[in-house]
C-alpha positions as a Markdown table, in Angstrom:
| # | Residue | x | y | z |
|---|---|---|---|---|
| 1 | Unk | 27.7 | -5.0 | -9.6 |
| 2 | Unk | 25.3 | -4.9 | -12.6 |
| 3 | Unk | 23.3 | -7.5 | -11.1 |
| 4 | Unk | 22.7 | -5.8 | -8.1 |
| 5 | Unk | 19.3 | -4.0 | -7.9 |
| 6 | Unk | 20.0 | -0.2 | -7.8 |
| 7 | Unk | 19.0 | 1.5 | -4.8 |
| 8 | Unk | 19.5 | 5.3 | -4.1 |
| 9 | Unk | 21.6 | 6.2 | -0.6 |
| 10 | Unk | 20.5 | 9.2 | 1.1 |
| 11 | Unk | 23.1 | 9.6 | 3.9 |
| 12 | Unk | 23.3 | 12.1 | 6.8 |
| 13 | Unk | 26.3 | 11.9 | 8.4 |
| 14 | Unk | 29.3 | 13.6 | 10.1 |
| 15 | Unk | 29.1 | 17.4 | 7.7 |
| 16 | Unk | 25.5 | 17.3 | 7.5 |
| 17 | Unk | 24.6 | 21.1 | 7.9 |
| 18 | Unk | 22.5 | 21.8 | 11.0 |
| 19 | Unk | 19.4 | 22.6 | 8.9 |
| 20 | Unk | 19.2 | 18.9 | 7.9 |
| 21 | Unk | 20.3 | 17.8 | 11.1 |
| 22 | Unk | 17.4 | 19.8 | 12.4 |
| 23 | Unk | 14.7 | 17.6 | 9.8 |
| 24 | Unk | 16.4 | 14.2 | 10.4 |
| 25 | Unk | 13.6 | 13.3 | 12.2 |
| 26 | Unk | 11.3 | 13.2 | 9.1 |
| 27 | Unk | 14.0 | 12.6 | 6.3 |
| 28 | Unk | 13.3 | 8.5 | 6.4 |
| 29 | Unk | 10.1 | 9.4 | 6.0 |
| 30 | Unk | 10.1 | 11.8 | 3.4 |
| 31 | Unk | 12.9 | 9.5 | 1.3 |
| 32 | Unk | 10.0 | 7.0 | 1.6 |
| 33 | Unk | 7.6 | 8.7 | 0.1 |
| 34 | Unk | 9.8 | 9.8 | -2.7 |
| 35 | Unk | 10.9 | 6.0 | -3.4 |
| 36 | Unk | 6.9 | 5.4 | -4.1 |
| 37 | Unk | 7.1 | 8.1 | -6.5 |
| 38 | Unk | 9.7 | 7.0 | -8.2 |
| 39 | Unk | 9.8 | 3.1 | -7.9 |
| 40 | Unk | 13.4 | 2.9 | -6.7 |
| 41 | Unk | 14.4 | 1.2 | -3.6 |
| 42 | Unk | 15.8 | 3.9 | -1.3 |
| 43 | Unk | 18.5 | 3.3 | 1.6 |
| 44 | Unk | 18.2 | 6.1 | 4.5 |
| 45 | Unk | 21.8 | 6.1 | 6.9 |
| 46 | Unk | 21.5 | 9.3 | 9.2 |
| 47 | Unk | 22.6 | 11.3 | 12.4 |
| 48 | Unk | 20.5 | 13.1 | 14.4 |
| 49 | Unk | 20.2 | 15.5 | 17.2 |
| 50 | Unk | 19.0 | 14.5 | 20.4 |
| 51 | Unk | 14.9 | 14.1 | 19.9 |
| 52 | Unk | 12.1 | 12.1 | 21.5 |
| 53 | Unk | 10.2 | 9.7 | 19.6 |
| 54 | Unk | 6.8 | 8.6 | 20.6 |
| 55 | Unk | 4.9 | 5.4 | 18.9 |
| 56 | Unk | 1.3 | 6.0 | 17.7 |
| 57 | Unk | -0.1 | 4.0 | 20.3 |
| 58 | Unk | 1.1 | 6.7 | 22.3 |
| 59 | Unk | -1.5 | 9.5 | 21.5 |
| 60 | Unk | -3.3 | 8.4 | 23.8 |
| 61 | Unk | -1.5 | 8.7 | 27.1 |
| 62 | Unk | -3.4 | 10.8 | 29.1 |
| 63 | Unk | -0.5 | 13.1 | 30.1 |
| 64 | Unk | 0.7 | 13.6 | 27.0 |
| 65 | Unk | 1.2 | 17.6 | 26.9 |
| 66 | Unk | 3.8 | 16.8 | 30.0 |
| 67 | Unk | 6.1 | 14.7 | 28.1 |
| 68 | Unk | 5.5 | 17.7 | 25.4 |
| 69 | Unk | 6.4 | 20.1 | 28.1 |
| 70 | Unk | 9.3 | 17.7 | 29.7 |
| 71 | Unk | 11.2 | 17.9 | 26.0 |
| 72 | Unk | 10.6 | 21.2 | 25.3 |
| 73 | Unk | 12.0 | 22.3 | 28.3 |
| 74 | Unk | 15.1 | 20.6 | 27.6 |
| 75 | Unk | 15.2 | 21.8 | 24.2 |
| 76 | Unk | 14.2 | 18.2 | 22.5 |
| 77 | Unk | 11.8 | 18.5 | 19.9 |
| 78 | Unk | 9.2 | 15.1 | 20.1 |
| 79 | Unk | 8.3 | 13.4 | 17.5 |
| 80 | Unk | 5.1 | 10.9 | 16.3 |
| 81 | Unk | 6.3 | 8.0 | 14.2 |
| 82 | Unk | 4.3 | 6.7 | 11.6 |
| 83 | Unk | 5.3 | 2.9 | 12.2 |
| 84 | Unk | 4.7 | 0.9 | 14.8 |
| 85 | Unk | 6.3 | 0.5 | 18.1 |
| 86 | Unk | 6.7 | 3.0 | 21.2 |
| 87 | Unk | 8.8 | 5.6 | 23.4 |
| 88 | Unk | 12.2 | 6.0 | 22.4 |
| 89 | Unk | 14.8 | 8.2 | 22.9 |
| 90 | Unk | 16.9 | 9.3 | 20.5 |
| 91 | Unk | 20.7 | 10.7 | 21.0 |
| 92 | Unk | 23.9 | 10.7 | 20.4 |
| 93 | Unk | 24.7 | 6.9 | 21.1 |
| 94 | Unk | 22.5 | 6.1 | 18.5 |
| 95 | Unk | 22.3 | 5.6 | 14.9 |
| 96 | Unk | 19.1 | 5.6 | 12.2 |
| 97 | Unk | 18.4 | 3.5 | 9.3 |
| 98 | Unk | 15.6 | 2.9 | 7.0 |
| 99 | Unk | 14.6 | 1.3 | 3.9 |
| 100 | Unk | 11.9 | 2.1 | 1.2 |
| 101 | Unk | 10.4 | 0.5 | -1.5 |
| 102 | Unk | 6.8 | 0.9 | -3.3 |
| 103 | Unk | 4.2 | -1.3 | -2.6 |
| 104 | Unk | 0.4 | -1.6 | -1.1 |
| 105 | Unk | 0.8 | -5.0 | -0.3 |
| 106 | Unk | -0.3 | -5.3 | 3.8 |
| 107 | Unk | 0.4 | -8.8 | 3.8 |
| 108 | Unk | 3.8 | -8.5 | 2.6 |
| 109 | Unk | 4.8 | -7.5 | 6.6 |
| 110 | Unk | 7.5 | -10.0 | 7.3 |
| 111 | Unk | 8.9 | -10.5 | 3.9 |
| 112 | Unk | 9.4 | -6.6 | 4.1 |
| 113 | Unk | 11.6 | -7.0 | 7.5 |
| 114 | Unk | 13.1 | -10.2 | 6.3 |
| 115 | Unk | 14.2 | -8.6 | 3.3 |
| 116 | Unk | 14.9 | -4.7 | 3.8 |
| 117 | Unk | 16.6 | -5.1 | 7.3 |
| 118 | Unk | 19.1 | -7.8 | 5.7 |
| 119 | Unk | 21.8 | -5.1 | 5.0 |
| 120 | Unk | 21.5 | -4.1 | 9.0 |
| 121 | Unk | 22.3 | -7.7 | 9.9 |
| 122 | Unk | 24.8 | -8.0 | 7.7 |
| 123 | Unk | 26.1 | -4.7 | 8.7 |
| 124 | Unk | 26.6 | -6.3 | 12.2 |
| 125 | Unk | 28.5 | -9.0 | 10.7 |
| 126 | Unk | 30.9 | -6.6 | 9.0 |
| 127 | Unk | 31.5 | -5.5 | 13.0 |
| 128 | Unk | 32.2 | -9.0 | 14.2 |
| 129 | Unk | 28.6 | -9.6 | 15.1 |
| 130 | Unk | 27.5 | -12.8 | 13.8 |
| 131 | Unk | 24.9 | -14.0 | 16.1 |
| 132 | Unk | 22.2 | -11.0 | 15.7 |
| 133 | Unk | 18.7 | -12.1 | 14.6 |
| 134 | Unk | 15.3 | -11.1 | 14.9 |
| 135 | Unk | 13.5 | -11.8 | 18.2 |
| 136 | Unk | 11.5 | -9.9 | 20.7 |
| 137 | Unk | 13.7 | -8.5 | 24.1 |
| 138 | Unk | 11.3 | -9.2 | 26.7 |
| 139 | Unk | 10.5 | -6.3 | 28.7 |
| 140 | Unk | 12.4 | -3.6 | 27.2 |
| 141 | Unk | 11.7 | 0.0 | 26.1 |
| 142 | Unk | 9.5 | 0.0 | 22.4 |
| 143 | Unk | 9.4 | -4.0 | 22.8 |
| 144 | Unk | 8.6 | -5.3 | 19.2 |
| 145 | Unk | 9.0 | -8.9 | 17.9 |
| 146 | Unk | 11.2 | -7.4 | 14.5 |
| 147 | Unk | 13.6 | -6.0 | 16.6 |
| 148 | Unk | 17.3 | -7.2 | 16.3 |
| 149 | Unk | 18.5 | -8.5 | 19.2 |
| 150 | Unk | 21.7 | -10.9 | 20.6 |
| 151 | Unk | 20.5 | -14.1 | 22.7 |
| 152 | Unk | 17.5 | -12.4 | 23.4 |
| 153 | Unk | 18.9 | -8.7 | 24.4 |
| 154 | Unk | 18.0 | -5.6 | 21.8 |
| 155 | Unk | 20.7 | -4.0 | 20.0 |
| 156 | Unk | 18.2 | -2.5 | 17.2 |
| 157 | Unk | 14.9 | -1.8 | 17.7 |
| 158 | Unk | 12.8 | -2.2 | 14.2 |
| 159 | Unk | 9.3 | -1.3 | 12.9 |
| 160 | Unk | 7.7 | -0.8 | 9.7 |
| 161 | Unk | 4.7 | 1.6 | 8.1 |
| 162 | Unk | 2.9 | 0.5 | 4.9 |
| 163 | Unk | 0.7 | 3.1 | 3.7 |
| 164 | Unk | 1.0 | 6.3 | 0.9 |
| 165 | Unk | 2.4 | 3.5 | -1.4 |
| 166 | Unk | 5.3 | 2.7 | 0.5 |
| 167 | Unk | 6.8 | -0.2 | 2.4 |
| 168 | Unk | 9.4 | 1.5 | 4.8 |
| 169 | Unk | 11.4 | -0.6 | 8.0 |
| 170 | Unk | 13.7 | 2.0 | 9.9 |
| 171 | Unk | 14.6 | 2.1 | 13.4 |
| 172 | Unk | 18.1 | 2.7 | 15.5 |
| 173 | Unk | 21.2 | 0.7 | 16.7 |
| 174 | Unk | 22.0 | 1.4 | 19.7 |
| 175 | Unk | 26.1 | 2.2 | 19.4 |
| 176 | Unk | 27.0 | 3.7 | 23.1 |
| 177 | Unk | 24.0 | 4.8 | 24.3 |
| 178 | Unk | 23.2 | 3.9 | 28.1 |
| 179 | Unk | 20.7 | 1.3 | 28.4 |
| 180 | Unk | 20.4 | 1.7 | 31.8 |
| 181 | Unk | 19.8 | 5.7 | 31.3 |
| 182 | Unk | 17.8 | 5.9 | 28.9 |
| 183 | Unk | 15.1 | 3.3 | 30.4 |
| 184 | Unk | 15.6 | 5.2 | 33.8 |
| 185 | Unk | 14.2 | 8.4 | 31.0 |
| 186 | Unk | 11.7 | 6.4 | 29.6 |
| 187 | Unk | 10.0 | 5.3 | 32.5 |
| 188 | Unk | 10.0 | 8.8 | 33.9 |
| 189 | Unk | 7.9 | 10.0 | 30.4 |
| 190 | Unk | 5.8 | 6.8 | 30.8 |
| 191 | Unk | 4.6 | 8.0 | 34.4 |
| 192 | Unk | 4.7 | 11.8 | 33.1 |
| 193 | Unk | 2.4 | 10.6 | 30.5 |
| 194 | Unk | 0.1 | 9.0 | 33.3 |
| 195 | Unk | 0.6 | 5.4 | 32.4 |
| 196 | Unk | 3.5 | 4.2 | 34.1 |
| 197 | Unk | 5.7 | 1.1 | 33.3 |
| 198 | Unk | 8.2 | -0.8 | 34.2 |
| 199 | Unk | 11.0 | -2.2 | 32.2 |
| 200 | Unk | 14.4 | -4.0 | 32.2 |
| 201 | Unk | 17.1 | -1.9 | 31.2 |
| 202 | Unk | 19.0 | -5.7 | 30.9 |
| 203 | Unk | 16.9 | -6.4 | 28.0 |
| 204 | Unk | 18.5 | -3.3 | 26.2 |
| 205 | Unk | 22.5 | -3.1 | 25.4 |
| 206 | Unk | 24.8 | -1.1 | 23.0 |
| 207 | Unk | 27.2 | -2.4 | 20.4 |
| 208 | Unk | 29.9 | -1.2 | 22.9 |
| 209 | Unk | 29.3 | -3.4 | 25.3 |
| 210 | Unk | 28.9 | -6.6 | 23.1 |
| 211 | Unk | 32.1 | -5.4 | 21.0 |
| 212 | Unk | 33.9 | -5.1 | 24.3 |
| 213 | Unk | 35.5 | -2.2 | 22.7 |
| 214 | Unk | 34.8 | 1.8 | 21.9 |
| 215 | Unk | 32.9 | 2.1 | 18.6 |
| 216 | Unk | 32.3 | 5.8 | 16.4 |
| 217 | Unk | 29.3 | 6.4 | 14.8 |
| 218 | Unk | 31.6 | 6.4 | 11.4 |
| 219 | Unk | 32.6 | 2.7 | 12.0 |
| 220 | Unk | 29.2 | 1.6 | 12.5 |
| 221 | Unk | 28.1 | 3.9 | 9.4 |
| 222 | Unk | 31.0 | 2.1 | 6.8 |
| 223 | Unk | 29.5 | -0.7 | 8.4 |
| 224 | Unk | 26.0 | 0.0 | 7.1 |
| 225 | Unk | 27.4 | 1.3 | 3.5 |
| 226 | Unk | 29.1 | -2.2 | 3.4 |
| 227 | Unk | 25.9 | -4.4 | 4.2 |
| 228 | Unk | 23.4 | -2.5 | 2.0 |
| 229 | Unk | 26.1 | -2.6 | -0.5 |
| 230 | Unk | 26.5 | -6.2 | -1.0 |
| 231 | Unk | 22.8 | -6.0 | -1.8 |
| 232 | Unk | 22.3 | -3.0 | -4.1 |
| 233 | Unk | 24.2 | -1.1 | -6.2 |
| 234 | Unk | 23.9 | 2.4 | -4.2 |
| 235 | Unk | 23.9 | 5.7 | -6.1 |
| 236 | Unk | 24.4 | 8.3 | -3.5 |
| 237 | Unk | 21.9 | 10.9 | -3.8 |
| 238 | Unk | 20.6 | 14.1 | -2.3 |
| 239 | Unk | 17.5 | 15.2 | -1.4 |
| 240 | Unk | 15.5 | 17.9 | -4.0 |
| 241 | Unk | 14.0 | 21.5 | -3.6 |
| 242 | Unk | 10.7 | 19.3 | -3.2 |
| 243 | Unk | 11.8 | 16.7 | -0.6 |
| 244 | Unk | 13.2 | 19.6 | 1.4 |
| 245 | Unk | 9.8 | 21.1 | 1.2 |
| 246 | Unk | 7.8 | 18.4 | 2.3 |
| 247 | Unk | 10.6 | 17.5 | 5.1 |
| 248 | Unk | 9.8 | 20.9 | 6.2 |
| 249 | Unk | 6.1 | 20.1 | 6.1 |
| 250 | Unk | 6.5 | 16.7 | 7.7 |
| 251 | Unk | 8.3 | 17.9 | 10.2 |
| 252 | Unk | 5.8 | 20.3 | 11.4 |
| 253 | Unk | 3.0 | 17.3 | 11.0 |
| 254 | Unk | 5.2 | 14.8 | 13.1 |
| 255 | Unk | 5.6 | 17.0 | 15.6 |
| 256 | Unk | 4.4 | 17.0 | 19.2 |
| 257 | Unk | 2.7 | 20.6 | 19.3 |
């Protein structure tokens, strides 16, 4: 595999202690950073707890201290994102990814998706998936035209921030979550937040349904290791006394207060 270009793996999965669990949130984000710093491509697999996740765009909904409050009361944090894209909901049918590299280059958008999202499609292929591609899902939830979708449907939804000398694509595949569900939850932020939508939970489906089978979050995780493998050689890696620190940060600066 000496010809592979190394990459460092920062995985969260099934022992992760609840304090990282707890920062998952910003870890793809902090990783990011750290792969600027040090010039190393850097591959992010983790869990989560259940958290929302709110698109910048979305600062400006007029209601926005009741989707705050709506969370809260349910004990969800709510996060900003730094890429694009919109309201999602994140839980425990779904799975994170994310990919970092340095680089200032804005105009290097779709040769960044093309190229650090190849280890997701290939993942889906190591499933038995072979007819995902890029597209947009019309009319579902955080509708983006890099999202990876299945004649036309999401199963991943994709964005990408370019900025603090990073290039970073992340986003979710949607194992067992609900589509149905979670639009039904989506909708009912969107009108909380005083600019109500409308969207097709068809557009939206889980890798359950398309497998026609039950699925783990560890299968679709080997899965993962196995596409970014056959791109990089990974060096597993965790994160430092100063990566913790500014998760801790970020996570306070993300945050819906």
């Amino acid at each position: 595999m000496d010809h592979f270009p190394p990459a460092r793996l920062i995985h969260l999965g099934a022992g992760a202690p609840d304090s990282a669990l707890r920062l998952s949130p910003v870890l793809t984000e902090t990783a990011a950073v750290s792969a600027a710093e040090r010039d190393m491509l850097t591959v992010v697999i983790r869990r989560h707890r259940p958290y929302v996740l709110l698109g910048p765009s979305d600062r400006r909904l007029p209601g926005l201290d009741r989707i705050r409050d709506w969370a809260e009361a349910r004990g969800l944090p709510a996060f900003i994102r730094i890429g694009g894209g919109s309201l999602v909901w994140q839980d425990a049918g779904t799975i994170s990814f994310g990919v970092a590299r340095k680089s200032r280059d804005l105009t290097a958008l779709e040769r960044n998706f093309r190229e650090l999202g190849e280890g997701v499609l290939r993942a889906f292929r190591h499933l038995g998936l072979e007819n995902v591609v890029y597209g947009r899902a019309a009319g579902s939830y955080c509708e983006g035209p890099w999202d990876m979708v299945v004649d036309g449907v999401k199963i991943a939804g994709v964005a990408q921030a370019i900025r603090g000398g990073f290039a970073l694509v992340s986003g979710m595949i949607l194992v067992n979550q609900d589509p149905v569900e979670t639009t039904r939850i989506i909708e009912e932020l969107y009108e909380l937040g005083g600019s109500p939508r409308r969207l097709r939970a068809e557009a939206v489906t889980n890798l359950e349904r398309l497998l026609g089978h039950p699925i783990g979050l560890e299968e679709v995780e080997r899965a993962l290791l196995a596409g970014f493998e056959s791109l990089y050689q990974l060096t597993p890696s965790e994160l430092d006394v100063k990566e913790w620190s500014r998760a801790a940060r970020l996570y306070h600066e993300r945050r819906l207060a």
